[in-house]
C-alpha positions in Angstrom: 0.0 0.0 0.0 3.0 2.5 0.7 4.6 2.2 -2.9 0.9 2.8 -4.2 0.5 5.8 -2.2 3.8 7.0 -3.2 3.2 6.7 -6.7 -0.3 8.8 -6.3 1.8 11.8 -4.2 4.2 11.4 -7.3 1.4 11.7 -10.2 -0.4 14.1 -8.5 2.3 16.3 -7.6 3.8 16.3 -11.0 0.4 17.0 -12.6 0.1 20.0 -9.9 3.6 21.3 -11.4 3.0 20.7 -15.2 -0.7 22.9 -14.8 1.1 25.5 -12.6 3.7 26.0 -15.2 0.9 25.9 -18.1 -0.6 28.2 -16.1 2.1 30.8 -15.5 2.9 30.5 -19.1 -0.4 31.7 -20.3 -1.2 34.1 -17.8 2.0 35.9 -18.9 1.4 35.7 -22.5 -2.3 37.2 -21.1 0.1 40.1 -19.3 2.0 41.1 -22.5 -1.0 41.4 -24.6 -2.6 43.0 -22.2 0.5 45.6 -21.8 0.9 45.6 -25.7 -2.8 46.4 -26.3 -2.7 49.5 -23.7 0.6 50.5 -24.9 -0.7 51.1 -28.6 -4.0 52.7 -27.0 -1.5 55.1 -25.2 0.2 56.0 -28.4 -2.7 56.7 -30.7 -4.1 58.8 -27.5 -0.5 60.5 -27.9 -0.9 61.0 -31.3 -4.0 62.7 -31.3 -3.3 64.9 -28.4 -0.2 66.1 -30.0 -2.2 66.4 -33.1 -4.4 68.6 -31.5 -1.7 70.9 -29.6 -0.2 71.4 -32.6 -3.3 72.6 -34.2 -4.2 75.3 -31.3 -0.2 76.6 -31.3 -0.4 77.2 -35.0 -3.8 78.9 -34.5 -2.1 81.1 -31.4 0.6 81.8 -34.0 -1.8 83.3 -36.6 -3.9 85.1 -34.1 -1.1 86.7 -33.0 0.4 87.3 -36.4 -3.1 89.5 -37.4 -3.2 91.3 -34.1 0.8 92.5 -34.8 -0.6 93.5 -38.2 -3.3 95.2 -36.7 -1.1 97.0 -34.1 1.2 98.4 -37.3 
């Protein structure tokens, strides 16, 4: 009965590791999706902001390009 029980601990144990480690291994390949699918939704957000800044400093720059002309 020991070397029965022994082998059971052994199978079960082994089992335990091999699904931890299957696990692991696709929870982080969940992780790095994850991060890759934020990180390109954080650059198109950069993008656009810096789209739009640029816009409103190039509109500052001709409002205050008419109000010199004005001024002369």
């Amino acid at each position: 009965m020991g070397y029965v029980l022994r082998v059971r601990f052994a199978s079960f144990f082994a089992g335990a590791a091999v699904a931890s480690a299957v696990g692991l291994y696709m929870l982080h390949k969940d992780y790095k999706t994850a991060n890759q699918a934020i990180s390109q939704q954080m650059n198109g957000l950069y993008e656009s902001l810096d789209g739009r800044i640029s816009a409103l400093e190039k509109l500052r720059e001709a409002e205050v390009v008419k109000h010199v002309e004005a001024t002369e």
